[in-house]
C-alpha positions as a Markdown table, in Angstrom:
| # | Residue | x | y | z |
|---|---|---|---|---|
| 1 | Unk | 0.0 | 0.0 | 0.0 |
| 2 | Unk | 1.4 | 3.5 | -1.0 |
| 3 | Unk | 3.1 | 5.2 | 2.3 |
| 4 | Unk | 1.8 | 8.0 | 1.5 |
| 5 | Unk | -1.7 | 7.1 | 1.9 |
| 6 | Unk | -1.1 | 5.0 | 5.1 |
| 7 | Unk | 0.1 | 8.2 | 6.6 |
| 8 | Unk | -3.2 | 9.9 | 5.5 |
| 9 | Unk | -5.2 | 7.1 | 7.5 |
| 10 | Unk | -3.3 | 7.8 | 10.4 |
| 11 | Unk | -3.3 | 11.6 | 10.5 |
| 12 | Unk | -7.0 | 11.3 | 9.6 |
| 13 | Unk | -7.8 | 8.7 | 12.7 |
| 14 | Unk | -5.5 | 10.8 | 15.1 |
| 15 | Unk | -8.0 | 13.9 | 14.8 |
| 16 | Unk | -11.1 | 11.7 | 14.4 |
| 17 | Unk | -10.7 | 10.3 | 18.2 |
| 18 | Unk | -10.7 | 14.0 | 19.3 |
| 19 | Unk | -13.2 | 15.6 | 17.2 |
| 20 | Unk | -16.1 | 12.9 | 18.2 |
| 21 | Unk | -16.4 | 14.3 | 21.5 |
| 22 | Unk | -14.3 | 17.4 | 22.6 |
| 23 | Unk | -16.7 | 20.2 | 21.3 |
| 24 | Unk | -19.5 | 18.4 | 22.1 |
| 25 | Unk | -18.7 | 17.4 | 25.8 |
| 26 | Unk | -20.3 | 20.4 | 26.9 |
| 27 | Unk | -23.1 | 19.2 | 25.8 |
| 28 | Unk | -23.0 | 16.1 | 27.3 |
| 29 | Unk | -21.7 | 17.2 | 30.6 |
| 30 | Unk | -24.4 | 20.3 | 31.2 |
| 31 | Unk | -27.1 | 18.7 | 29.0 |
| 32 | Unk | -27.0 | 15.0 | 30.0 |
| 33 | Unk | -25.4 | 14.9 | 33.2 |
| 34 | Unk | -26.6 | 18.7 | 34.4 |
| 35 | Unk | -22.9 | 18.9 | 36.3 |
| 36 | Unk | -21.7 | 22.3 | 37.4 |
| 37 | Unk | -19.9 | 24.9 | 35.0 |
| 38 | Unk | -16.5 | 25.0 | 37.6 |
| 39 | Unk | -16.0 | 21.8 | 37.5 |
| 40 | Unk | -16.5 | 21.2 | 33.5 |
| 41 | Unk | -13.7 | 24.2 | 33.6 |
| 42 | Unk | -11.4 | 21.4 | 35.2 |
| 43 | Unk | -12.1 | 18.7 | 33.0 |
| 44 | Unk | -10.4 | 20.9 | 30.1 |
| 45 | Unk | -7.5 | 21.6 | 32.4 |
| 46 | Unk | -6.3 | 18.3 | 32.0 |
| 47 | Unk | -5.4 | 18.6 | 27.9 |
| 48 | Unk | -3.7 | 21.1 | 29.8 |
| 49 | Unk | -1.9 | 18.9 | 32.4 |
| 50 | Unk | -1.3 | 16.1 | 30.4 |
| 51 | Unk | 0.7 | 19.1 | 27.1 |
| 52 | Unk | 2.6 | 19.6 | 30.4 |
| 53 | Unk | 3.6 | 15.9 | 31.2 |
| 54 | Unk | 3.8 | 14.0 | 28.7 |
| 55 | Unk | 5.1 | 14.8 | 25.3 |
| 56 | Unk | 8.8 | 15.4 | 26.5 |
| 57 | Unk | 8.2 | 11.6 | 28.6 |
| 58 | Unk | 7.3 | 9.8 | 25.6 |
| 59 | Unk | 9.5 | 11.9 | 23.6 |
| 60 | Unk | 12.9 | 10.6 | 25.7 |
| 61 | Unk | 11.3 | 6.7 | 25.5 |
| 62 | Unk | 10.9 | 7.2 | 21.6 |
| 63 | Unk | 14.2 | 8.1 | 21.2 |
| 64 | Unk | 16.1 | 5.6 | 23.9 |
| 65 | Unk | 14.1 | 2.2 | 23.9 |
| 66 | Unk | 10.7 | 1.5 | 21.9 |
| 67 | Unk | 10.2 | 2.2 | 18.7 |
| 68 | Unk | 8.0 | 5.2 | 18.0 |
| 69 | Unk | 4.8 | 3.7 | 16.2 |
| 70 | Unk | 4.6 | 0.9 | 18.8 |
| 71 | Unk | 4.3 | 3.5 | 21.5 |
| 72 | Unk | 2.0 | 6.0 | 19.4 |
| 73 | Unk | 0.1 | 2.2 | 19.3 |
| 74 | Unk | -0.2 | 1.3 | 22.9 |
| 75 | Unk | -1.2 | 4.8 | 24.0 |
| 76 | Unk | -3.9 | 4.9 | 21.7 |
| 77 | Unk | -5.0 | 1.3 | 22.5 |
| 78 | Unk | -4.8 | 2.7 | 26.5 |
| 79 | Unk | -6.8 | 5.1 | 25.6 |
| 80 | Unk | -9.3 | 3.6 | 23.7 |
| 81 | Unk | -9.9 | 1.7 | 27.0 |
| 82 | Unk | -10.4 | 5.1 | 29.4 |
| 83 | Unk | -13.1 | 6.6 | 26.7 |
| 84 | Unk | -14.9 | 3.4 | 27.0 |
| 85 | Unk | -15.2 | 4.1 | 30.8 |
| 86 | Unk | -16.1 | 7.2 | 30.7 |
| 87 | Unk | -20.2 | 6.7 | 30.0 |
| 88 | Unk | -19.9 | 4.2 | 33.2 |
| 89 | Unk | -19.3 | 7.2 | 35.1 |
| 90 | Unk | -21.8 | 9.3 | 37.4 |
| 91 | Unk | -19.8 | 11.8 | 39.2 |
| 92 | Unk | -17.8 | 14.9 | 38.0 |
| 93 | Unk | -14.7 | 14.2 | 40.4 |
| 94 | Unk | -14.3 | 10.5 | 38.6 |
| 95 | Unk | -15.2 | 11.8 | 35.4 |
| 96 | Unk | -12.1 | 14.0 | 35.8 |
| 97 | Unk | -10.0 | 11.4 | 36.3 |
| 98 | Unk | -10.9 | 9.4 | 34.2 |
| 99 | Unk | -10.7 | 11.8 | 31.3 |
| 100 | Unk | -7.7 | 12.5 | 32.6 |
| 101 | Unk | -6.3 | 9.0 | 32.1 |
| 102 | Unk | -7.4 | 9.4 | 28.5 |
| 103 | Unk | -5.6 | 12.6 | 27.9 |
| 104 | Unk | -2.2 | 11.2 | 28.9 |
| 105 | Unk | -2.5 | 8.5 | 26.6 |
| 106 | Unk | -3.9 | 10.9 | 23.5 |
| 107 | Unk | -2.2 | 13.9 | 23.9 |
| 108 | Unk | 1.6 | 13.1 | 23.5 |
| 109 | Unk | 0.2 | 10.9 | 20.4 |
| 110 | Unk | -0.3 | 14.3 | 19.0 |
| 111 | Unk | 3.7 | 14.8 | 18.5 |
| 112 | Unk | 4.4 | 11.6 | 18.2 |
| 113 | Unk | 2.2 | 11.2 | 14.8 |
| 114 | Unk | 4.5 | 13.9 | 13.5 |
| 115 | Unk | 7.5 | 12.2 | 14.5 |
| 116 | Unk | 6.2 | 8.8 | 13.2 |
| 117 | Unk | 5.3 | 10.9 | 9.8 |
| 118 | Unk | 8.4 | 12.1 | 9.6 |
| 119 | Unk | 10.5 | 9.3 | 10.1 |
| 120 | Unk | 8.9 | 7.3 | 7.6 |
| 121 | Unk | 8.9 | 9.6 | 5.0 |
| 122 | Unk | 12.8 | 10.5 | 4.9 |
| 123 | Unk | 13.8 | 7.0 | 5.7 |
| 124 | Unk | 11.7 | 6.7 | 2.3 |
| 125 | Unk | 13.3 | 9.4 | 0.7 |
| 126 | Unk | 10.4 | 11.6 | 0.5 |
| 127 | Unk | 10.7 | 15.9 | 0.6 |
| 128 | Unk | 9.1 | 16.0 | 4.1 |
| 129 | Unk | 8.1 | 20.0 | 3.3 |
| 130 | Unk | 6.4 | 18.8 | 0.6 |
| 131 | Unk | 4.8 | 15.6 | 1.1 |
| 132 | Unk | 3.5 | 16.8 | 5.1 |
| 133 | Unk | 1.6 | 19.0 | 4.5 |
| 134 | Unk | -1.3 | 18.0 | 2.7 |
| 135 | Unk | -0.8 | 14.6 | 4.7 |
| 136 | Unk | -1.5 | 16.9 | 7.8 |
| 137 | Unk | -4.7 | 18.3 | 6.5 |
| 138 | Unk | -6.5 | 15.0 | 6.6 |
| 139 | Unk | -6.0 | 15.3 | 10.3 |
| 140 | Unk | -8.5 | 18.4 | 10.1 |
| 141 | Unk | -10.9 | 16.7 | 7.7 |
| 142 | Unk | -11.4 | 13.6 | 10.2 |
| 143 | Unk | -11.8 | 16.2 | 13.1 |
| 144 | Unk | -14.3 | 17.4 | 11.1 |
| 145 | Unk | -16.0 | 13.8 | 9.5 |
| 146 | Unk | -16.0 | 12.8 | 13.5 |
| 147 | Unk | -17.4 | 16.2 | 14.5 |
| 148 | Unk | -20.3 | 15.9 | 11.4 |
| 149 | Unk | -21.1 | 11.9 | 12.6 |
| 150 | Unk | -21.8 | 13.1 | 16.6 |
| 151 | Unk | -24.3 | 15.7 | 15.1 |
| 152 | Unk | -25.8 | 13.8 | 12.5 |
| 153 | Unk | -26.2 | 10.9 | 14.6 |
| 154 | Unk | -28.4 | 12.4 | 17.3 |
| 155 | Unk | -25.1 | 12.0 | 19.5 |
| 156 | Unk | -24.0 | 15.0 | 20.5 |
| 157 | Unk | -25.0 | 15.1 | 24.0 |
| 158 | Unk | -24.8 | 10.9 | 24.4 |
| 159 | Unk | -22.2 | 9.1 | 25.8 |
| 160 | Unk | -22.0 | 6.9 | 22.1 |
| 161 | Unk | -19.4 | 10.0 | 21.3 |
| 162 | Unk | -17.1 | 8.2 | 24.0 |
| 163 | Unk | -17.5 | 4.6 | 22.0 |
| 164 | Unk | -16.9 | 6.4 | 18.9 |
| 165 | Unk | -13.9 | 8.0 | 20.0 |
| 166 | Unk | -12.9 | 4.7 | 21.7 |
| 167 | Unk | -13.9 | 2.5 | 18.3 |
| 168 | Unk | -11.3 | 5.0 | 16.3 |
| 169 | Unk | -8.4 | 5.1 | 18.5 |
| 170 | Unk | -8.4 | 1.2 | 18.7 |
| 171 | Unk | -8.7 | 0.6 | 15.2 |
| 172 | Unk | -6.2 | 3.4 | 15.2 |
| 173 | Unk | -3.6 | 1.8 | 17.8 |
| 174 | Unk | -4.0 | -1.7 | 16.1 |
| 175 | Unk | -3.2 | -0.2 | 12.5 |
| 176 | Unk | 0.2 | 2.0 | 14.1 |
| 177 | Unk | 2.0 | -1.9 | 14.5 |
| 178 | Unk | 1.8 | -2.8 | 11.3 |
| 179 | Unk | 3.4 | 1.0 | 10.3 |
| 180 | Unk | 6.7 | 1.3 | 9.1 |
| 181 | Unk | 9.5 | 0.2 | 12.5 |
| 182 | Unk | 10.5 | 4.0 | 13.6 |
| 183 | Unk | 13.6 | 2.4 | 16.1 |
| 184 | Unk | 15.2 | 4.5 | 18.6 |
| 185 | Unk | 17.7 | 7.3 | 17.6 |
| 186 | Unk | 19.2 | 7.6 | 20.5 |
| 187 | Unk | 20.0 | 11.2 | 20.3 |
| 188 | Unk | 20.4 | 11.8 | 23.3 |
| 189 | Unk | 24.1 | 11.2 | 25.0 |
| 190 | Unk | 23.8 | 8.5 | 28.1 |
| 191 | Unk | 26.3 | 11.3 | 30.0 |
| 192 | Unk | 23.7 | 14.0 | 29.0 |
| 193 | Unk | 22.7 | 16.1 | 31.8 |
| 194 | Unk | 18.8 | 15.3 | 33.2 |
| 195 | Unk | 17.8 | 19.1 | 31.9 |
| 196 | Unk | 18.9 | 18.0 | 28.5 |
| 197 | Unk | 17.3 | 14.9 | 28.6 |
| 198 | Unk | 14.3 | 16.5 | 29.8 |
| 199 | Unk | 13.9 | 19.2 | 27.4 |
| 200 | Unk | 14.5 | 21.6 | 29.6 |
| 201 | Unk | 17.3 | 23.6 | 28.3 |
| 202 | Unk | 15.5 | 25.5 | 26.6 |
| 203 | Unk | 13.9 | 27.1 | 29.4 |
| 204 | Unk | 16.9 | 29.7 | 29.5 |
| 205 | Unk | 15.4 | 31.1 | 26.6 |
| 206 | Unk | 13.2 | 32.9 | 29.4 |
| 207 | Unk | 15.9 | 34.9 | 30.2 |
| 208 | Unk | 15.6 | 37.0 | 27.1 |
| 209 | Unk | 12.9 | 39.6 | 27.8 |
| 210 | Unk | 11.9 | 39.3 | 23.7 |
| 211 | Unk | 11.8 | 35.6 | 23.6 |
| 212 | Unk | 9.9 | 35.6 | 27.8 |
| 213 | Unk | 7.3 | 38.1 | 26.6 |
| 214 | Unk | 6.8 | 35.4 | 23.6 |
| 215 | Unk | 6.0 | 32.5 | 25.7 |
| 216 | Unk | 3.9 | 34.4 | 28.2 |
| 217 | Unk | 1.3 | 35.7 | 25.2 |
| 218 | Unk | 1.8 | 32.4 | 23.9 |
| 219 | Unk | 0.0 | 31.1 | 27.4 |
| 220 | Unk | -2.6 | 33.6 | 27.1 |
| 221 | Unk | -3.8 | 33.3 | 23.5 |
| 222 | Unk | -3.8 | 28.5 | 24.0 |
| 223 | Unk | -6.4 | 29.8 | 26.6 |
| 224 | Unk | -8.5 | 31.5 | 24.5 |
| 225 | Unk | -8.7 | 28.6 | 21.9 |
| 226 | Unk | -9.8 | 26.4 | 24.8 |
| 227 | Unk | -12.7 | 28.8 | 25.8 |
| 228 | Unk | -14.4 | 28.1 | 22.3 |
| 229 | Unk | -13.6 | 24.1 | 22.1 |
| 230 | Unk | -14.7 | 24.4 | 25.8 |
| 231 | Unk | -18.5 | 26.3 | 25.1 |
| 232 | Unk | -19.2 | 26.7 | 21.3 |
| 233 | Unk | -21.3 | 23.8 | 21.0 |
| 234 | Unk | -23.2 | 24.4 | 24.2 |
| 235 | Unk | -24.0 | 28.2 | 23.2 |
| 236 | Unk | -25.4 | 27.0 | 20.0 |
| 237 | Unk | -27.1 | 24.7 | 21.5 |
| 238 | Unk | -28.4 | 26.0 | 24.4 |
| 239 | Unk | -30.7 | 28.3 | 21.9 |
| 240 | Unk | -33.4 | 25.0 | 22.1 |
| 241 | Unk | -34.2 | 27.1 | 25.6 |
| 242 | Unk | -35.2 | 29.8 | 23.8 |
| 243 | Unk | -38.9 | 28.9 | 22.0 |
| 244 | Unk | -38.5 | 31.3 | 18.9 |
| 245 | Unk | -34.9 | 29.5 | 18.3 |
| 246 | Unk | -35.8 | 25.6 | 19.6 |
| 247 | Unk | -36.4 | 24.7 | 15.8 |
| 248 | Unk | -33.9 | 26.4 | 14.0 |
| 249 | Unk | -31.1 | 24.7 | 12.0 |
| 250 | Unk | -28.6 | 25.9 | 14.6 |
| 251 | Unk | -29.9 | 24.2 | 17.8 |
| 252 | Unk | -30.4 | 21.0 | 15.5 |
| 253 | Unk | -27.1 | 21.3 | 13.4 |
| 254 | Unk | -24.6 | 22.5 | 16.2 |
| 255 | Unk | -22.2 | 20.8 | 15.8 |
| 256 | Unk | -21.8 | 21.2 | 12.0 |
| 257 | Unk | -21.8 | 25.0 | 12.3 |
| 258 | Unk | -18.7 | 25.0 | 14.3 |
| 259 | Unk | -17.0 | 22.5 | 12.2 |
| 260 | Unk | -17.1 | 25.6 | 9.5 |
| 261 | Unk | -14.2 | 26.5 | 12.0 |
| 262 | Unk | -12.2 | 23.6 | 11.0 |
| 263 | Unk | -13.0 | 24.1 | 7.7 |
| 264 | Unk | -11.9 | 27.7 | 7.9 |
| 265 | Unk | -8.8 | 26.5 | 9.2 |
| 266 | Unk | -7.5 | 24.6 | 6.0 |
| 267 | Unk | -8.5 | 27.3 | 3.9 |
| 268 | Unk | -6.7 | 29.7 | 6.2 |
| 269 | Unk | -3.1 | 28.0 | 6.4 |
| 270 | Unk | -3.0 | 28.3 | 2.2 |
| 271 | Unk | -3.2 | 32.1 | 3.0 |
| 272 | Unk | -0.2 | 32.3 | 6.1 |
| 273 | Unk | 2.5 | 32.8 | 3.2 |
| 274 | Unk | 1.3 | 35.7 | 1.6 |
| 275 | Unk | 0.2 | 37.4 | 4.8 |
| 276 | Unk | 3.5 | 36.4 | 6.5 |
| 277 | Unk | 5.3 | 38.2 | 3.0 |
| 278 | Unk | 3.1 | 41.0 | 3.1 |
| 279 | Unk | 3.3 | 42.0 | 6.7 |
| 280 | Unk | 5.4 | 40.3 | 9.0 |
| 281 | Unk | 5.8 | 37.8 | 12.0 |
| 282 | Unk | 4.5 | 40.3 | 14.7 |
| 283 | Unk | 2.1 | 42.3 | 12.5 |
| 284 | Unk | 0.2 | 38.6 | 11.7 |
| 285 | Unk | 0.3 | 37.8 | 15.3 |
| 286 | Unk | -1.3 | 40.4 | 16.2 |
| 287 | Unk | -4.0 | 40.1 | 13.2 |
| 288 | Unk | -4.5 | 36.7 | 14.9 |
| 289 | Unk | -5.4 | 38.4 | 18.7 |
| 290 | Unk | -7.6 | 40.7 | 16.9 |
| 291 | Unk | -9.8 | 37.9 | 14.9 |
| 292 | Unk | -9.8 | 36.2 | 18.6 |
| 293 | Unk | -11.6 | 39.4 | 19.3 |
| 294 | Unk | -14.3 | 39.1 | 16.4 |
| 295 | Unk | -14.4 | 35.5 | 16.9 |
| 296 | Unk | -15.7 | 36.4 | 20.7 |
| 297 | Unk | -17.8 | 39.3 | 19.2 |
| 298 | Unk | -19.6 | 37.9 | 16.9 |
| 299 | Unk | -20.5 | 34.7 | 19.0 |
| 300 | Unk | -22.0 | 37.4 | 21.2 |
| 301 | Unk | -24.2 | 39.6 | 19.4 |
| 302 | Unk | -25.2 | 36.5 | 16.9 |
| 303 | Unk | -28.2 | 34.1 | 17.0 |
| 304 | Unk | -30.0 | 31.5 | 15.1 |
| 305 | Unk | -32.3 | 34.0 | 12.9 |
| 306 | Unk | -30.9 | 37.4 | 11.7 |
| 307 | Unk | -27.6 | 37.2 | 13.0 |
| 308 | Unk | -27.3 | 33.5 | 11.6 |
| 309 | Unk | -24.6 | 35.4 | 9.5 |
| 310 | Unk | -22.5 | 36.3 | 12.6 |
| 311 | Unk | -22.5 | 32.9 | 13.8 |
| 312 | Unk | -21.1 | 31.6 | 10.5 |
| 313 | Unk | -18.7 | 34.7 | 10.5 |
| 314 | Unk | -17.2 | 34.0 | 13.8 |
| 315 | Unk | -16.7 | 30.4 | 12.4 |
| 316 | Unk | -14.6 | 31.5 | 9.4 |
| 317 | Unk | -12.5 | 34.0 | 11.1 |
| 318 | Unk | -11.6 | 31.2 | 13.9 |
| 319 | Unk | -9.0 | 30.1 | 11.0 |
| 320 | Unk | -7.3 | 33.1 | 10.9 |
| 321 | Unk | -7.4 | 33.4 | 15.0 |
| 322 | Unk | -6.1 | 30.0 | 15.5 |
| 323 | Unk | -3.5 | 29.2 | 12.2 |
| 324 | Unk | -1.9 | 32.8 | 12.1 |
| 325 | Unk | -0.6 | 32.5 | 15.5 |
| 326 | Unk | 0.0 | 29.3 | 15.8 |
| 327 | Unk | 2.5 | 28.9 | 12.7 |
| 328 | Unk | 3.4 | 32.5 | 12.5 |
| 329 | Unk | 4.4 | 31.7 | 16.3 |
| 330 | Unk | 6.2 | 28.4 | 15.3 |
| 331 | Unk | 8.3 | 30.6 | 12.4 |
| 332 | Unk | 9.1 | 33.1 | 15.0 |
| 333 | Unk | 10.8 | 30.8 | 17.2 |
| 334 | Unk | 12.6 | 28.8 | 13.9 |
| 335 | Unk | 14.3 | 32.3 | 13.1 |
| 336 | Unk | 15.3 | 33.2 | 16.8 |
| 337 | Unk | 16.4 | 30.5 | 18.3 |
| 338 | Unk | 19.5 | 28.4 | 18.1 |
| 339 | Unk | 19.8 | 25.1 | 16.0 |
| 340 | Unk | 20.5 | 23.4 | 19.2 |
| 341 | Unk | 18.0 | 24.1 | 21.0 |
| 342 | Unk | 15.3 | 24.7 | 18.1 |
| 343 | Unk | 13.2 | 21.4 | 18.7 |
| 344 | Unk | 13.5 | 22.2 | 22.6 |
| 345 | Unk | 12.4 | 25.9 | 21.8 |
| 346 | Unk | 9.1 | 24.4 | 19.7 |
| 347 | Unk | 8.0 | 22.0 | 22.3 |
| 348 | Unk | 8.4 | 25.1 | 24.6 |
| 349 | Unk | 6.1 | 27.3 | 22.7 |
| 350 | Unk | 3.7 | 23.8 | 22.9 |
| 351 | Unk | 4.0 | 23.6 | 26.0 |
| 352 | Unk | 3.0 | 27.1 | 27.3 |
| 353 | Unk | 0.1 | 27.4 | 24.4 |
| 354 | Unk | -1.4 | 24.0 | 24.4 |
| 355 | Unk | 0.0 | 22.9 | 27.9 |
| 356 | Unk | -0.3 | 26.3 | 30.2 |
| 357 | Unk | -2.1 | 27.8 | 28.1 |
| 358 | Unk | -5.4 | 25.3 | 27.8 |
| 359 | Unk | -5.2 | 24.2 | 31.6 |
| 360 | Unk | -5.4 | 27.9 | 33.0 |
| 361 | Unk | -7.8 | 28.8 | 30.8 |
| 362 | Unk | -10.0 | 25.9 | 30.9 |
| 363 | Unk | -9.7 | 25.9 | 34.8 |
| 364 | Unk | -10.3 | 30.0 | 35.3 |
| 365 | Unk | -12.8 | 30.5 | 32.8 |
| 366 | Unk | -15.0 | 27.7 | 34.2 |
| 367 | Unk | -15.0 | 29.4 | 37.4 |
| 368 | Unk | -15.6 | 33.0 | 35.7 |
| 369 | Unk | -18.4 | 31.6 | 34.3 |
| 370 | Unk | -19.9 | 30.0 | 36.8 |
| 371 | Unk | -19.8 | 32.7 | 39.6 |
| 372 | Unk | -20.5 | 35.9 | 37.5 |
| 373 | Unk | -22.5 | 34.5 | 34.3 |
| 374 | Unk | -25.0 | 31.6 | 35.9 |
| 375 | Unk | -28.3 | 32.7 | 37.5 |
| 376 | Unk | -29.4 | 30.5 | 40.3 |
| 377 | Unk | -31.3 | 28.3 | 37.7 |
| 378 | Unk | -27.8 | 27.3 | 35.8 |
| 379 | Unk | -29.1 | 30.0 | 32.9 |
| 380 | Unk | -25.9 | 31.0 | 31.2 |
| 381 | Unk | -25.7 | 34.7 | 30.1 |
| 382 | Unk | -24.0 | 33.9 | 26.7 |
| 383 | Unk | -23.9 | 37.8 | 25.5 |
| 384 | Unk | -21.9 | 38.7 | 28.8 |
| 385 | Unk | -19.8 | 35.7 | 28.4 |
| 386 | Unk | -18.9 | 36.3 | 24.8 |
| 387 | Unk | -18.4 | 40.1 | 25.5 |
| 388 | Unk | -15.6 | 39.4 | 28.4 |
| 389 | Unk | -13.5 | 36.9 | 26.3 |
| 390 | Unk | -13.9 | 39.4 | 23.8 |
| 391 | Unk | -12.4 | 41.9 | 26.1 |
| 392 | Unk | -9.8 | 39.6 | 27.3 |
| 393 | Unk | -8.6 | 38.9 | 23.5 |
| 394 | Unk | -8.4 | 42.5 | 23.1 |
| 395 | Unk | -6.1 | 43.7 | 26.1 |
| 396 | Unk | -3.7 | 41.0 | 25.0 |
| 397 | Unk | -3.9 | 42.4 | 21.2 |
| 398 | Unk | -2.8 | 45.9 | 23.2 |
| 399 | Unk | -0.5 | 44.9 | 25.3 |
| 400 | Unk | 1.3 | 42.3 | 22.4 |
| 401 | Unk | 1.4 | 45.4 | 20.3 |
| 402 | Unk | 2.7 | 48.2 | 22.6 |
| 403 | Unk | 5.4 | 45.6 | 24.7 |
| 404 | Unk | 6.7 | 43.0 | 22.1 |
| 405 | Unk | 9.2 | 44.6 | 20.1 |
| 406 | Unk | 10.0 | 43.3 | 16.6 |
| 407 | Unk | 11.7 | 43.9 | 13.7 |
| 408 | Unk | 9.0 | 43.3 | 11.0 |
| 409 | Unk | 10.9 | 41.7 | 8.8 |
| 410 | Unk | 9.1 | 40.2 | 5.8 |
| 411 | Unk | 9.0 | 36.5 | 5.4 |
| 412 | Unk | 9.4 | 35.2 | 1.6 |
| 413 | Unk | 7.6 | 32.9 | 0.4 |
């Protein structure tokens, strides 16, 4: 079978398990279990937690003992198993820990589908830049199939998103052992000191003010993508409460109108090169913070009838929120760093958007929300909620502009 293609099926399956239940858990866990919004805040923490943990764990054991599709295998297969427990469960605190389990296993898998990709292709030969890429993208479209079969399905507050989930990664840890071997590099020296070996050199990089203030607005703008996987689905769906709204293709379709998101989000990386030649690494980052601010605004102000079109708007311009920092960010640390500690410096800027970044803001904006924007009924005031992310988006857009300081040199294509 052609490698190329086998690649596809994995990078399609890895985003598959995750888009058949994380932007509709909301529903399930306010809907179907009617649990509290704090503690839903926590369950998010733990994508979070387990950025934070594991990546650089598995990342030493990939390169020392077991070969790297084996362990991208197991974890999945471990995994599989948690998401099948999860619709036994009855009670928040156990749910948390239970999700937990199965964020340990599936988030490291995240890198270590790259590094599986990547190994195959150049022990094959292939331009890795060039054949990646569009491998990479089926990863969106089977977030996006799993995240059209929850909603179509009448699953999107059921547990059955769990068995999906579980179903895929199985099939999906199975199908990694008959992969390509990826052996151990060993490239990291037995005499290396423990910070090396843990990744952790490139923490000094905090001791330059340019590359610190990076980071830290790197941690601020992974929470604010975790406050729309986190609620999207619920807000659109929490419209069936309203009577003139209960019918309407939103409420019925949820979970299909934020998958526009993902949709956006291919459509949006094809335009990074031009926008990154026109206008440079800190100038795109900052049009990133500033869709994060329409994103928010728009979800506020929209709803199912006339402003339908703001709900759709919001979705598209989530691609430009999300891609244009994300790999603009990636670039800016490729050009600063050193070669020696460049991989280090990446799983850094992971680490404090996807790791830091998603367990504050999953665990602070449950609580926000919760205290200031739930009447004593659980009625969420979506409007206020939208508005105050919206604000929180835009004092980071003020503050990255005024305090990072950049040359805006122009990237060529």
């Amino acid at each position: 079978m052609n490698l190329k293609f086998r690649l596809t099926v994995m990078s399609f399956l890895q985003f598959f398990v995750w888009g058949a239940w994380l932007i509709t858990v909301g529903n399930y866990w306010f809907g179907t279990k009617q649990w509290s919004g704090a503690e839903f805040g926590a369950i998010f923490s733990t994508l979070g937690i387990s950025s934070i943990i594991m990546p650089a764990i598995t990342g030493i054991i990939a390169d020392k003992w077991v070969n790297a599709e084996k362990l991208y295998g197991a974890l999945h297969i471990l995994g599989a198993l948690a998401l099948c427990y999860i619709p036994q469960v009855d009670n928040p605190t156990t749910f948390y820990y239970v999700i937990f389990a199965a964020m340990l296993c599936y988030m490291p898998t995240i890198s270590l589908s790259n590094s599986v990709a990547y190994s195959i292709l150049k022990n094959n030969n292939f331009d890795v830049v060039k054949v990646f890429p569009p491998i990479r993208v089926w990863g969106t479209v089977g977030f996006i199939a799993a995240m059209w079969i929850t909603n179509l399905t009448g699953n999107k507050a059921s547990a059955n998103m769990f068995y999906l989930a579980a179903l895929a990664a199985f099939i999906l840890g199975v199908y990694s052992f008959t992969l390509p071997k990826c052996a151990p590099q060993n490239l990291i020296a037995s005499d290396a000191h423990w910070t090396e070996k843990l990744g952790l050199n490139a923490f000094k990089l905090f001791g330059t003010y340019k590359m610190a203030l990076f980071f830290i607005f790197s941690m601020f703008l992974g929470g604010a993508l975790q406050l729309t996987n986190m609620y999207g689905d619920v807000y659109l769906s929490e419209f069936a409460k309203m009577p003139e709204y209960a019918d309407s293709i939103v409420v019925k379709y949820s979970t299909i109108i934020m998958s526009i998101s993902q949709i956006s989000e291919t459509l949006f990386i094809l335009a990074i090169p031009f926008f990154l030649k026109r206008f440079g690494i800190k100038q795109v980052m900052l049009i990133s913070m500033l869709a994060w601010v329409l994103r928010f605004g728009l979800f506020a102000y929209g709803n199912p009838m006339d402003g339908l079109w703001m709900i759709i708007a919001s979705c598209i311009v989530y691609g430009m929120a999300f891609d244009f920092f994300n790999i603009s960010g990636s670039l800016f640390v490729e050009t600063s760093t050193d070669a020696s500690i460049r991989s280090s410096a990446q799983g850094l800027f992971m680490m404090m958007s996807n790791g830091f970044g998603a367990f504050f803001g999953g665990l602070l904006s449950g609580i926000v929300i919760d205290k200031f924007f739930t009447d004593a009924t659980g009625i969420r005031d979506w409007h206020g909620i939208w508005l105050s992310f919206a604000g929180y988006a835009l004092v980071i857009a003020v503050l990255f502009a005024v305090m990072f300081k950049h040359k805006h040199e122009k990237i060529s294509e």
